[in-house]
PyMOL commands that place a pseudoatom at each C-alpha (Angstrom):
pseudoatom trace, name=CA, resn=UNK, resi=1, chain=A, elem=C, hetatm=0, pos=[13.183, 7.043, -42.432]
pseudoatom trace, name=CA, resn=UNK, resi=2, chain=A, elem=C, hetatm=0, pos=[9.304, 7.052, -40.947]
pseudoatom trace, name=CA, resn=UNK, resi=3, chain=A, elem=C, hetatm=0, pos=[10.675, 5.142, -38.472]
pseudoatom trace, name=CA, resn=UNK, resi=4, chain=A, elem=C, hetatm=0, pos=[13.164, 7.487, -37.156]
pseudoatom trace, name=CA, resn=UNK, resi=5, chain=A, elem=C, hetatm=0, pos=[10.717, 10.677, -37.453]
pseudoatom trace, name=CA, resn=UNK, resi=6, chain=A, elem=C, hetatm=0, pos=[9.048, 8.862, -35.193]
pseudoatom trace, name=CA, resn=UNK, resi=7, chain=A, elem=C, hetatm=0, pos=[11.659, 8.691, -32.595]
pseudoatom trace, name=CA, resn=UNK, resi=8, chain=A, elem=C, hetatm=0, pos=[12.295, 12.026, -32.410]
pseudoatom trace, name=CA, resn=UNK, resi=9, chain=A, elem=C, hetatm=0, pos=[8.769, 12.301, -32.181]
pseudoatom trace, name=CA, resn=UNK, resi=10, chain=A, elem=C, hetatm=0, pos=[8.851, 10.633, -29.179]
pseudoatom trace, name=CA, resn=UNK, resi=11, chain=A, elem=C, hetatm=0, pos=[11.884, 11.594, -27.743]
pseudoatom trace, name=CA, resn=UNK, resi=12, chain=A, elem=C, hetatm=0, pos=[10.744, 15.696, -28.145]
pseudoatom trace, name=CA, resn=UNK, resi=13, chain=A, elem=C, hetatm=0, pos=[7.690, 14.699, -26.810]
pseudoatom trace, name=CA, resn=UNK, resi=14, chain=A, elem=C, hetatm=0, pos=[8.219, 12.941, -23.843]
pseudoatom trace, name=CA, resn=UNK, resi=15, chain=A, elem=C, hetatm=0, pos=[7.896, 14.355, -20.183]
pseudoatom trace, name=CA, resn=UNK, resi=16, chain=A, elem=C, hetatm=0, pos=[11.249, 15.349, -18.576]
pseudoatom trace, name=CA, resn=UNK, resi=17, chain=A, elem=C, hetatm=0, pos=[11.861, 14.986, -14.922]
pseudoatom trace, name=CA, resn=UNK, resi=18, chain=A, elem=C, hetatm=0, pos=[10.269, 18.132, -13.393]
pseudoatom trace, name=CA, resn=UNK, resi=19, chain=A, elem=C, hetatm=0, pos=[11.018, 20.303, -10.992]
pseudoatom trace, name=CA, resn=UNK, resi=20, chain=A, elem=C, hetatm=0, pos=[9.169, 20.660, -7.995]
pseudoatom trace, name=CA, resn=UNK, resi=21, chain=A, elem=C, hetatm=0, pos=[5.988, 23.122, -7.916]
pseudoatom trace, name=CA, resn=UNK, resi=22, chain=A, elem=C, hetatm=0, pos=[6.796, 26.785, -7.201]
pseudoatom trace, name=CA, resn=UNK, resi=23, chain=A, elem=C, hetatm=0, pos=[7.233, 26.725, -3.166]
pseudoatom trace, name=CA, resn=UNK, resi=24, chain=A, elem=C, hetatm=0, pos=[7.696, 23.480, -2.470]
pseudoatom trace, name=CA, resn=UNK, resi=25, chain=A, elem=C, hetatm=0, pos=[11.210, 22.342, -1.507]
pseudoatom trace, name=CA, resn=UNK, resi=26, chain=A, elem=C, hetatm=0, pos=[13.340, 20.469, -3.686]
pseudoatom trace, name=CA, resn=UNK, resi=27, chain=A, elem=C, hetatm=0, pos=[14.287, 17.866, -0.476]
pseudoatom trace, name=CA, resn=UNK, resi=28, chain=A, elem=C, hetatm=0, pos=[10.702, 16.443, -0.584]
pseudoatom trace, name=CA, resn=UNK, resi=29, chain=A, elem=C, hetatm=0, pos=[10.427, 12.729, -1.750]
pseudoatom trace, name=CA, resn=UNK, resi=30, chain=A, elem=C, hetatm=0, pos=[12.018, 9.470, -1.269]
pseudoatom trace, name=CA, resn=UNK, resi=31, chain=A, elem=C, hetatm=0, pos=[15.946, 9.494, -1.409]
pseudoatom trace, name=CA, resn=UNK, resi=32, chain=A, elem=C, hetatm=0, pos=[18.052, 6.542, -1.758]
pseudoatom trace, name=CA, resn=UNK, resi=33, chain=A, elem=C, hetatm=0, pos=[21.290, 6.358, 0.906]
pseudoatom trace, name=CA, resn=UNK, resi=34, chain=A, elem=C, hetatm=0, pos=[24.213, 6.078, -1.417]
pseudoatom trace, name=CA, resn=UNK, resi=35, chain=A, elem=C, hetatm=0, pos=[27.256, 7.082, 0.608]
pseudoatom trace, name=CA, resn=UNK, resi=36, chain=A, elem=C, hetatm=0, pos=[28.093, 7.648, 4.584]
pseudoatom trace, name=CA, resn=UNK, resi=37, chain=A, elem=C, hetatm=0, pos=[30.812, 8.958, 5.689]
pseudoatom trace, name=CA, resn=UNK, resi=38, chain=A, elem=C, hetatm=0, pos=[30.878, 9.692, 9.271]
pseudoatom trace, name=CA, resn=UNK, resi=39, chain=A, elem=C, hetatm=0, pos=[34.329, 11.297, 11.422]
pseudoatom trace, name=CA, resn=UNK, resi=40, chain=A, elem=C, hetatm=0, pos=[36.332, 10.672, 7.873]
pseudoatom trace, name=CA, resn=UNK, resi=41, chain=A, elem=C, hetatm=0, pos=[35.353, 7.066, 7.483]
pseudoatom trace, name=CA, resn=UNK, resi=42, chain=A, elem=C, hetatm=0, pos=[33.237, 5.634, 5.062]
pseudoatom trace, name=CA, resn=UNK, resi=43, chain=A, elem=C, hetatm=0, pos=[30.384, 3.342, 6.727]
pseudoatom trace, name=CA, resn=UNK, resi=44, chain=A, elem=C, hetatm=0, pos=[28.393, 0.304, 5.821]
pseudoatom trace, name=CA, resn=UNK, resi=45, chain=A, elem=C, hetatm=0, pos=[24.875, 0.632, 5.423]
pseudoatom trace, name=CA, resn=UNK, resi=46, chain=A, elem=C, hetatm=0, pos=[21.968, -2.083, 4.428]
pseudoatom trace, name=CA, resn=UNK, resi=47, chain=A, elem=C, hetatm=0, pos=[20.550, -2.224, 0.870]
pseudoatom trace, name=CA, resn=UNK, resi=48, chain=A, elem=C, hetatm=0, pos=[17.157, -0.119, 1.143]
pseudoatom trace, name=CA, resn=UNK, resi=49, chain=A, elem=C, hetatm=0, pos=[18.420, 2.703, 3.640]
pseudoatom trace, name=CA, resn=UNK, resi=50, chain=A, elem=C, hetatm=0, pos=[17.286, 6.274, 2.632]
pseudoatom trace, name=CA, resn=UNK, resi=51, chain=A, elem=C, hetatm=0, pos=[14.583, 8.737, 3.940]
pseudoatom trace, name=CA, resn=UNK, resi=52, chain=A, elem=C, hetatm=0, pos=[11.448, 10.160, 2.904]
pseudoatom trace, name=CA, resn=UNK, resi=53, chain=A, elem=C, hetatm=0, pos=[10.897, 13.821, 3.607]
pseudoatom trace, name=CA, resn=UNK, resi=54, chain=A, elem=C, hetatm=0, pos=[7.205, 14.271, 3.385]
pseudoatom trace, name=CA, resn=UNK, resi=55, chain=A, elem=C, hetatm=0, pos=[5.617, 17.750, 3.874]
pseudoatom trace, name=CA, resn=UNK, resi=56, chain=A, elem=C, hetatm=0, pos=[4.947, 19.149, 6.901]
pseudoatom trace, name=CA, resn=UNK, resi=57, chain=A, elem=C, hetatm=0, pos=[8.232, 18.720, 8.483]
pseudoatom trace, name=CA, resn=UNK, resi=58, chain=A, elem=C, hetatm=0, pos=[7.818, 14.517, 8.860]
pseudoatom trace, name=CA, resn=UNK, resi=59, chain=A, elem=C, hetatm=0, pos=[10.695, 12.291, 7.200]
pseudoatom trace, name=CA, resn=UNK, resi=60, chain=A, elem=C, hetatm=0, pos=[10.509, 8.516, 7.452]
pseudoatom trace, name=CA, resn=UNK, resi=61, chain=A, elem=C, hetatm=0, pos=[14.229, 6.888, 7.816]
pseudoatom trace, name=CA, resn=UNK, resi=62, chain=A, elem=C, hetatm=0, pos=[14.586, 3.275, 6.933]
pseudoatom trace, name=CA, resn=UNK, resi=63, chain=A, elem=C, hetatm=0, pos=[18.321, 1.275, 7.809]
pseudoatom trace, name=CA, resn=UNK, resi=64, chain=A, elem=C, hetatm=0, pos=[17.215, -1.117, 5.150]
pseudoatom trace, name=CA, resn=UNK, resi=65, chain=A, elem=C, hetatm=0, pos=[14.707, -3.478, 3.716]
pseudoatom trace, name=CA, resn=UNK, resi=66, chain=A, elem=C, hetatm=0, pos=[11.289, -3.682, 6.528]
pseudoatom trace, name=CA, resn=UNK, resi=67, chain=A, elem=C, hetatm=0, pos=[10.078, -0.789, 8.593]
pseudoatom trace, name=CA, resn=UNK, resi=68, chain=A, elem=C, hetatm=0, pos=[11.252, 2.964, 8.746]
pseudoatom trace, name=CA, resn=UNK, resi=69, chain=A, elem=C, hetatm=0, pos=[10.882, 5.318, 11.874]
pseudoatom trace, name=CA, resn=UNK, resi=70, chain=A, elem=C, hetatm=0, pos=[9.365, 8.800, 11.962]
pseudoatom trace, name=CA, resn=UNK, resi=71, chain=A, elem=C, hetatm=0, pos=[11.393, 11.511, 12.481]
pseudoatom trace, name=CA, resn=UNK, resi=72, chain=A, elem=C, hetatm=0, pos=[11.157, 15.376, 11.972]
pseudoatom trace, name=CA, resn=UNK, resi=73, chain=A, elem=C, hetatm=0, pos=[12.964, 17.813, 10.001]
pseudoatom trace, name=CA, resn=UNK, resi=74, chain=A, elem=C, hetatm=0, pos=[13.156, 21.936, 9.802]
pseudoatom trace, name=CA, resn=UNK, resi=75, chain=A, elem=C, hetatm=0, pos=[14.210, 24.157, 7.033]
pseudoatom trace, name=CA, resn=UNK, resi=76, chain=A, elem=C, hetatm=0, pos=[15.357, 27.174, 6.787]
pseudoatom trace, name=CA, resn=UNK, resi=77, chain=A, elem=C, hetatm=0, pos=[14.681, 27.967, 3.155]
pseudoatom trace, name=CA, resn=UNK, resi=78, chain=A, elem=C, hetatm=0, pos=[15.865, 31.613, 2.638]
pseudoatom trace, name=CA, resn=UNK, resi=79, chain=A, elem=C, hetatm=0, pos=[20.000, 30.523, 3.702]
pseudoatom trace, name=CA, resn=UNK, resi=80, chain=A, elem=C, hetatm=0, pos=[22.571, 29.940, 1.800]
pseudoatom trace, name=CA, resn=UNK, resi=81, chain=A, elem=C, hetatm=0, pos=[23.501, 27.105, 1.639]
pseudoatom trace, name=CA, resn=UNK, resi=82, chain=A, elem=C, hetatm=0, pos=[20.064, 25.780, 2.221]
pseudoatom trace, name=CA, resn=UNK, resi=83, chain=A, elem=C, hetatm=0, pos=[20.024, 24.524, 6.052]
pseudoatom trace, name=CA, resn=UNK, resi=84, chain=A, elem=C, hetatm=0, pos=[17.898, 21.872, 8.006]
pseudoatom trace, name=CA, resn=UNK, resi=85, chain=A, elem=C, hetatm=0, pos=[17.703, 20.547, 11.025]
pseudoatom trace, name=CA, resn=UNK, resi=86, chain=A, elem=C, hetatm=0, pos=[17.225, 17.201, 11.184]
pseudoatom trace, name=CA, resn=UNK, resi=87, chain=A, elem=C, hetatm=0, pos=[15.266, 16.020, 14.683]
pseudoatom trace, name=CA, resn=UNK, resi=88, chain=A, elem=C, hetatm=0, pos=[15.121, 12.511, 16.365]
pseudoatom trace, name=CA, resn=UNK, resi=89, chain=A, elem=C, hetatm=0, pos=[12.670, 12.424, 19.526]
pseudoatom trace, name=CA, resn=UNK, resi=90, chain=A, elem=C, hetatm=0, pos=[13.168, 8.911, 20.310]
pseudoatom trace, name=CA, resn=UNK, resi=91, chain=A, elem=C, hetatm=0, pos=[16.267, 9.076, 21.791]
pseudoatom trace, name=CA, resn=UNK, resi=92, chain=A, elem=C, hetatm=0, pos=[15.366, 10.173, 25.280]
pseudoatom trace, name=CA, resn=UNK, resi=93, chain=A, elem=C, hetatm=0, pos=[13.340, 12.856, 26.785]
pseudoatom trace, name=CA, resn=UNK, resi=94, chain=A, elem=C, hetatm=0, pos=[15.027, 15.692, 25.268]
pseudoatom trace, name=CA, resn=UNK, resi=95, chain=A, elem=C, hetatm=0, pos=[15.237, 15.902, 21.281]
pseudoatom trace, name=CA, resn=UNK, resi=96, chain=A, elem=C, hetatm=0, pos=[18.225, 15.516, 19.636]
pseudoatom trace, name=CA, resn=UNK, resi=97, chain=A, elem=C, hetatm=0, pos=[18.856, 18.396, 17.338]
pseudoatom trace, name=CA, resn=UNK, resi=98, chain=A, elem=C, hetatm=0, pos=[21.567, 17.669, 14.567]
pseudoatom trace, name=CA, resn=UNK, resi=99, chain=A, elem=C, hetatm=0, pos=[22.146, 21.006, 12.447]
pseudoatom trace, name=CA, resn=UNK, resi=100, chain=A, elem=C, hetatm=0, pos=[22.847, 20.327, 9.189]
pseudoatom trace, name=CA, resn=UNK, resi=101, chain=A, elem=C, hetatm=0, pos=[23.463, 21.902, 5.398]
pseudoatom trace, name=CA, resn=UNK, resi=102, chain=A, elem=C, hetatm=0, pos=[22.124, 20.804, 2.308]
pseudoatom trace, name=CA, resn=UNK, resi=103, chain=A, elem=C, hetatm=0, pos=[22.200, 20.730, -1.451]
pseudoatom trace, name=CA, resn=UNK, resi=104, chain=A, elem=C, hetatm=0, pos=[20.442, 19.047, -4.240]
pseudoatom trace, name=CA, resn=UNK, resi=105, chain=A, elem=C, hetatm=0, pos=[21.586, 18.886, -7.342]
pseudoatom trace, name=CA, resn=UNK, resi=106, chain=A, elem=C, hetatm=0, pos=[18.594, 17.026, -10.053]
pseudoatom trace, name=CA, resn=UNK, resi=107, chain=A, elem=C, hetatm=0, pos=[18.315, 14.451, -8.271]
pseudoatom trace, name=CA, resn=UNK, resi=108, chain=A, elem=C, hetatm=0, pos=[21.002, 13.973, -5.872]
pseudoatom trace, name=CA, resn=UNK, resi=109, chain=A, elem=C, hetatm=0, pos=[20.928, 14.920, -2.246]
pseudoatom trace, name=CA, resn=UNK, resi=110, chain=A, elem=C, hetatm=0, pos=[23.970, 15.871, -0.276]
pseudoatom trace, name=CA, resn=UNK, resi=111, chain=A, elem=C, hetatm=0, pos=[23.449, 16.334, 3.666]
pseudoatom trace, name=CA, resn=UNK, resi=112, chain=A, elem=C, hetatm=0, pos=[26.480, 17.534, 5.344]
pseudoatom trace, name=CA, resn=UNK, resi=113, chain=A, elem=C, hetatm=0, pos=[25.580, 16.772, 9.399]
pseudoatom trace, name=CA, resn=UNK, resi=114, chain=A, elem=C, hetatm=0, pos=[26.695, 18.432, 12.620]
pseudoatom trace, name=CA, resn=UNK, resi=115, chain=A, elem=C, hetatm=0, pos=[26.770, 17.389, 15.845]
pseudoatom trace, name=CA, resn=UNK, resi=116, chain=A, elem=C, hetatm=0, pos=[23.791, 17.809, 17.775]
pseudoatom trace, name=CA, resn=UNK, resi=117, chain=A, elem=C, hetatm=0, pos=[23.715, 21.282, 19.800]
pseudoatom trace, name=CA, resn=UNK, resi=118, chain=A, elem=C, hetatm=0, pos=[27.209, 22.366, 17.546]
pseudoatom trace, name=CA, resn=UNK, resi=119, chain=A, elem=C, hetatm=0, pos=[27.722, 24.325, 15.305]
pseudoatom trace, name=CA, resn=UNK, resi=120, chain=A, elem=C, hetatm=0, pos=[26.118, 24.105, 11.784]
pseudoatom trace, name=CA, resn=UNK, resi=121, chain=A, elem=C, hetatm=0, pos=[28.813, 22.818, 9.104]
pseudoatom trace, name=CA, resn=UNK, resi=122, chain=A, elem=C, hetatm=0, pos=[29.881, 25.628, 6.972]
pseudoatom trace, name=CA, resn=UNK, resi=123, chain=A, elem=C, hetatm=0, pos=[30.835, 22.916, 3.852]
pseudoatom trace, name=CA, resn=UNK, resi=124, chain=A, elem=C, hetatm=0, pos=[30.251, 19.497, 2.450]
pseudoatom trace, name=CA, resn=UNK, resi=125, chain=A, elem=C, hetatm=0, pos=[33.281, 18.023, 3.256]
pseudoatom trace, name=CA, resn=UNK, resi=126, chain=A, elem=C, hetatm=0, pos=[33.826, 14.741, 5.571]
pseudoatom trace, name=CA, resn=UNK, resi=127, chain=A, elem=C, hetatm=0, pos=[36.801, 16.162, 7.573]
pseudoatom trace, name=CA, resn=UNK, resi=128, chain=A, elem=C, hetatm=0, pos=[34.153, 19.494, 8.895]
pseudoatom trace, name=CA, resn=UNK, resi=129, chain=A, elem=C, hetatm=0, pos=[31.118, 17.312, 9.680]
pseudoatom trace, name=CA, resn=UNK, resi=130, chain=A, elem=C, hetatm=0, pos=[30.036, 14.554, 11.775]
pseudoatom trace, name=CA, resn=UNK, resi=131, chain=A, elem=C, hetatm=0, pos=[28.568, 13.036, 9.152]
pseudoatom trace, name=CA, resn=UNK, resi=132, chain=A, elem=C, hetatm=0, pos=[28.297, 12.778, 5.279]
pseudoatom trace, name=CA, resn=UNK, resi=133, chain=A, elem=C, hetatm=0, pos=[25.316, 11.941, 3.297]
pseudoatom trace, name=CA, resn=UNK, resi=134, chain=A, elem=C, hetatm=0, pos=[24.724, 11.321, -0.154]
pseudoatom trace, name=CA, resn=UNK, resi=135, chain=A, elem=C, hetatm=0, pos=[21.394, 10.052, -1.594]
pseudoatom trace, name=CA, resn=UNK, resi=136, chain=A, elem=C, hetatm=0, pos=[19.790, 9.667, -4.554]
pseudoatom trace, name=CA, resn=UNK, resi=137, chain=A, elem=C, hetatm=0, pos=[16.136, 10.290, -5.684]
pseudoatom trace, name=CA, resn=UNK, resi=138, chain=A, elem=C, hetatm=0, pos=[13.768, 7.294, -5.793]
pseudoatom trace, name=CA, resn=UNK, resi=139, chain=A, elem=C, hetatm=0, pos=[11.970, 6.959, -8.907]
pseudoatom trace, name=CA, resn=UNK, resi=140, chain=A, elem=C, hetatm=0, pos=[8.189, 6.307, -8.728]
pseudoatom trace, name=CA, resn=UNK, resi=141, chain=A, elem=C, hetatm=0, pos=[7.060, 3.200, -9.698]
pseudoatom trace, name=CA, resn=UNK, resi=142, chain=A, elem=C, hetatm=0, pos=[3.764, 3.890, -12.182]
for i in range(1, 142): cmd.bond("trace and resi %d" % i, "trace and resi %d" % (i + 1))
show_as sticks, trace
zoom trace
């Protein structure tokens, strides 16, 4: 009997997973890449692939296990659905600008991609975007 007070001890007690402070987007941390789908078809991706989005509008991708290349993001918190634009300037001398749409959901990001200099996509579904992106959150390691 003690010993199952003190479970639910425990269990009341114990930190839940916390949302992030007052003003600070909800896409910030490290995400895990899950799911691609790109024109309709599902695509392969190494173990390790995700992004960071760090503050200040810097995101780190990785295609796997090794190193990860800076990159740039924008958001434009007050739409609905949440939109970013996610920026690569390595890919010649102009930046490539792919307009996206976002959601997360605990800890599950969905990125629904446009083409760069379309239009935005208007939903998260394969067959209306370039590309579709499903990650999940990267737990800290204590």
């Amino acid at each position: 009997m003690n010993a199952l007070l003190v479970g639910v001890a425990l269990a009341i007690g114990a930190p839940a997973l916390k949302d992030p402070p007052k003003g600070e987007s909800p896409i910030l941390g490290d995400w895990a890449l899950v799911e691609w789908v790109q024109s309709g078809t599902k695509m392969a991706f190494g173990e390790g692939s995700g992004v960071e989005f760090l503050a200040g509008g810097k995101r780190l991708w990785r295609d796997g296990p090794g190193g990860s290349d800076e990159r740039q993001y924008k958001l434009y918190p007050k739409t609905n659905p949440a939109e970013i634009d996610l920026i690569r300037t390595d890919s010649g001398p102009m930046p490539l600008v792919y307009p996206c749409i976002f959601r997360v959901d605990r800890d599950k990001l969905v990125i629904a991609v446009g083409a760069p200099g379309g239009d935005r996509p208007k939903a998260f579904a394969s067959a209306e975007t370039k590309m579709l992106m499903t990650f999940t959150r990267v737990k800290k390691k204590d």
